[in-house]
C-alpha positions in Angstrom: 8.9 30.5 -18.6 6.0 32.9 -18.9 2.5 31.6 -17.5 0.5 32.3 -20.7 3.5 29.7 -22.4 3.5 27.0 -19.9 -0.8 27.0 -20.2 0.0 26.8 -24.0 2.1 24.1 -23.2 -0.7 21.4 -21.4 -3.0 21.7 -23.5 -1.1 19.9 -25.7 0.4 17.8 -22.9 -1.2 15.4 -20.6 -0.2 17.4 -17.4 -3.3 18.5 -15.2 -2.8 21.7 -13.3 -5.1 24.3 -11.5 -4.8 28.2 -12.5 -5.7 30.2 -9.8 -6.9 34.0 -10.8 -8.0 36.6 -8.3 -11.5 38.3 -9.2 -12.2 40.3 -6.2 -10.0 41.8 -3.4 -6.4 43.4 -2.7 -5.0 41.0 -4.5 -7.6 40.9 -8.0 -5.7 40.4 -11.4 -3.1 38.0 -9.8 -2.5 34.7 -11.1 -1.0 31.5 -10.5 -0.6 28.3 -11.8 0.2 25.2 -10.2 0.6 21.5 -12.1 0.1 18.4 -10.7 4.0 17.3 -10.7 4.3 20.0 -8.1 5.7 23.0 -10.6 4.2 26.1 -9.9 4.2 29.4 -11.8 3.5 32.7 -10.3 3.4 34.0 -6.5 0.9 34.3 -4.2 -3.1 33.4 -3.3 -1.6 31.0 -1.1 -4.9 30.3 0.8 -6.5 29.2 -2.6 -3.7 27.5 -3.6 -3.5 25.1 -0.7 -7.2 23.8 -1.7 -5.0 22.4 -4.7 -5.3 18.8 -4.2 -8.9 18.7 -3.3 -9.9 20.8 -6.5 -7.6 18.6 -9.0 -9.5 15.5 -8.1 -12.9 17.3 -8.8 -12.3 17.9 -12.1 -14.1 21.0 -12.5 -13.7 25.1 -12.1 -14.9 26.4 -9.3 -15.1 29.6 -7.4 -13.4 30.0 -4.3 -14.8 32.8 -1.5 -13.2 33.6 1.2 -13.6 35.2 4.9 -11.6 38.4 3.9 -14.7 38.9 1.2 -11.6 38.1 -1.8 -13.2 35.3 -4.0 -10.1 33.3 -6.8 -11.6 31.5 -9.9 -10.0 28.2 -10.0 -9.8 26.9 -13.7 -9.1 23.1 -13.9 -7.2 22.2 -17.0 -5.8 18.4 -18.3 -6.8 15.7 -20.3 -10.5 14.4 -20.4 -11.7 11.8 -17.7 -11.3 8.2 -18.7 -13.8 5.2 -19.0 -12.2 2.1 -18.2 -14.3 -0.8 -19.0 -13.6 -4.8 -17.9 -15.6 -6.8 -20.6 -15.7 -6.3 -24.3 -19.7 -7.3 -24.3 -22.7 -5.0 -25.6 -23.4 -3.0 -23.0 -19.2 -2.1 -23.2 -19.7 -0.8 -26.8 -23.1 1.4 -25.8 -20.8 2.9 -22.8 -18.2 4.0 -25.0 -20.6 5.6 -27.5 -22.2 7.4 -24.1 -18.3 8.3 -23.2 -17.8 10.1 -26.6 -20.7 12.3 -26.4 -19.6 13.6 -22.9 -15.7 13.5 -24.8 -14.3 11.2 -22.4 -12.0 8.6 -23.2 -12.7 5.0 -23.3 -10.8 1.9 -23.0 -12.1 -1.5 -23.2 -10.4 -4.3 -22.1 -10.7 -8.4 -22.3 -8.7 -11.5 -21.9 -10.8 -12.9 -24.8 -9.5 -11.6 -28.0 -12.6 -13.0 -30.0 -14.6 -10.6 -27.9 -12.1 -7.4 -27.8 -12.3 -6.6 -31.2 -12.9 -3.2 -33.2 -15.6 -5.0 -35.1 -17.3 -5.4 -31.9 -16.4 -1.8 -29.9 -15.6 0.1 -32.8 -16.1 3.5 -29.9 -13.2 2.2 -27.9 -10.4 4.9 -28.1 -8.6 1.7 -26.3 -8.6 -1.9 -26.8 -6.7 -4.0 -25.0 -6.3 -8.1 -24.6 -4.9 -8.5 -21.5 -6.1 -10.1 -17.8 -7.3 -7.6 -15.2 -4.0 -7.1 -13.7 -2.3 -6.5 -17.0 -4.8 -4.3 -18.3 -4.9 -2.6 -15.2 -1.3 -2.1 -15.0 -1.5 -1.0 -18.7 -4.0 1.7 -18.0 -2.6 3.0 -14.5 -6.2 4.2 -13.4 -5.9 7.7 -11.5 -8.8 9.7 -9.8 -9.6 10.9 -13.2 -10.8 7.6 -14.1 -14.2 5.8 -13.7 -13.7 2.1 -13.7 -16.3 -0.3 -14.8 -16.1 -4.7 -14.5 -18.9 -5.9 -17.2 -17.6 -9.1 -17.7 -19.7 -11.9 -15.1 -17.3 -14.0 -14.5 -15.3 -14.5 -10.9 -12.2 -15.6 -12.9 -12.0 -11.9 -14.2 -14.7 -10.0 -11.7 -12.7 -10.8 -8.6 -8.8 -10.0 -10.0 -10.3 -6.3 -11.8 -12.1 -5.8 -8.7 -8.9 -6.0 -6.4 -6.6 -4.4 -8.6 -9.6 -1.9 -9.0 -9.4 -0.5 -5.8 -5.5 -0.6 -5.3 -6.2 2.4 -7.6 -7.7 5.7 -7.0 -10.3 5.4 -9.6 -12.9 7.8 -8.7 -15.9 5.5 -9.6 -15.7 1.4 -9.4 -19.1 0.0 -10.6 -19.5 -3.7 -11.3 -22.4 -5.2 -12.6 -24.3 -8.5 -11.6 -27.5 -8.9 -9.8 -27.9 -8.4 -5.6 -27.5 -11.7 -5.5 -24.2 -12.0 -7.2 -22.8 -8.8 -5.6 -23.3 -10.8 -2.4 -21.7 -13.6 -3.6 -18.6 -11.9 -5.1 -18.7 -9.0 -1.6 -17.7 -13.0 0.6 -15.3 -13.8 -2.3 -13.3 -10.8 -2.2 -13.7 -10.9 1.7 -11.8 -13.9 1.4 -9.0 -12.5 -0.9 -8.0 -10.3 1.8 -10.0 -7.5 0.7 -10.8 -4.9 3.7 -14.7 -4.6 3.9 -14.3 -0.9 4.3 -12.3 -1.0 0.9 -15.6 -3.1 -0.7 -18.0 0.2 0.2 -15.9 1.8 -3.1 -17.9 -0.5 -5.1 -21.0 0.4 -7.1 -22.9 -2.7 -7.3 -25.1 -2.9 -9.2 -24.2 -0.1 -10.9 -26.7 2.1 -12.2 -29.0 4.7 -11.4 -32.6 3.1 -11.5 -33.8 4.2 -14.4 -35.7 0.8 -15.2 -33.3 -0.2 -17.7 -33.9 -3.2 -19.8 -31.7 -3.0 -23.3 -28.2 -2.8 -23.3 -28.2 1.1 -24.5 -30.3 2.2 -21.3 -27.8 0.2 -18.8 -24.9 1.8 -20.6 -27.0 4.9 -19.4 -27.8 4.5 -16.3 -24.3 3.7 -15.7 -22.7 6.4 -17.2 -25.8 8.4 -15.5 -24.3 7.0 -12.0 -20.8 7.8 -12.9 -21.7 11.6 -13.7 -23.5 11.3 -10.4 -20.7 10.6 -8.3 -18.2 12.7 -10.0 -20.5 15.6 -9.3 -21.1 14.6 -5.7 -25.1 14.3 -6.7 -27.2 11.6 -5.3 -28.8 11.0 -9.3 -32.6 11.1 -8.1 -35.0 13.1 -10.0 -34.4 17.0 -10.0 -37.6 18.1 -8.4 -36.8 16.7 -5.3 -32.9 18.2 -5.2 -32.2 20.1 -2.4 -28.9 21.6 -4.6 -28.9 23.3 -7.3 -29.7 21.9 -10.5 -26.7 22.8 -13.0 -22.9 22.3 -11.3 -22.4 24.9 -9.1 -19.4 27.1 -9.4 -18.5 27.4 -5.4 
């Protein structure tokens, strides 16, 4: 199968993959693509291609330079990230409006069907009525997902918490006050949970942004989750040391 087919291909599948196309050096004009499931199309730029793994959980292009002065553009491609969210209150529905402007997809889920309703999130992409574990099994969260627990209660906190970060989510945020995060940090402590496991956890979540309604904690979470899936700190610009759009490395 031809590469310009198989790229056809996902982006009308759900495959993610990396296409990897020399721009400068002996090599420039080669190309290769390599999936996910391990398939791989083309030969060559091995050095590039064995940063694979750590560029598919990024998420984003970048440009790779190397010693030799050769520099390969790597060009991410797969389905959009997904917002998982435990709690089918307010602030749920503002973070999936917030998800759909950045063209994310977002799931909500609740064991309380009264709550989980399309009348109440009509954003939701998802909505599911199901437990943590069962929502969570539902959804299989992968590091392309940003998980979010809304819902301020232990007897669903503390299971989508645990199951949470059996996953490799690339964000966990829960929301509750310092005071609760404490309390539900000795809970999980007591569940078994490894306290190095517990640093994973966003909480509260939110940049501080001095949010008050439930639109500007939707964004200052969704702010935070941007934040960590760009590797940025989320403080005010003027003081970045980095660049201030994305840089393509």
């Amino acid at each position: 199968m031809s590469l310009i087919h198989r790229l056809a291909e996902l982006r009308e599948s759900e495959e993610r993959g990396i296409l990897f196309t020399a721009i400068e050096g002996e090599a420039a004009g080669t190309k290769v693509l390599v999936l996910e499931s391990g398939e791989r199309v083309g030969a060559g730029l091995e050095e590039a291609v064995r940063q694979f793994d750590e560029l598919i959980r990024r998420g984003r292009n970048a440009l790779l330079a190397f010693d030799d002065g050769s520099k390969v553009f790597a060009e991410w491609y797969g389905p959009p990230p997904r917002l998982f969210v435990y709690g089918a209150v307010d602030t749920a529905e503002a973070m999936c409006r917030a998800a759909k402007l950045l063209g994310w997809h977002a799931i909500v889920a609740d064991a309380r069907a009264k709550f989980a309703t399309r009348e109440r999130i009509p954003s939701a992409d998802e909505l599911i009525v199901e437990w943590p574990q069962e929502a969570l099994a539902q959804v299989q969260p992968d590091h392309q997902t940003a998980i979010v627990v809304l819902t301020h209660d232990d007897k669903f906190d503390e299971p989508a918490l645990i199951g949470a970060l059996e996953t490799e989510a690339f964000y966990i945020g829960a929301l509750g006050s310092r005071r609760n995060q404490e309390r539900r940090r000795e809970r999980l402590l007591e569940a078994g949970v490894p306290e190095e496991a517990l640093d994973r956890i966003m909480g509260p979540c939110g940049l501080d942004i001095g949010a008050d309604t439930q639109e500007e904690t939707a964004l200052s979470i969704v702010a935070e989750i941007l934040a960590v899936r760009g590797r940025r700190e989320g403080g005010f610009l003027k003081d970045a040391k980095k660049r201030i759009h994305v840089e393509v490395e």
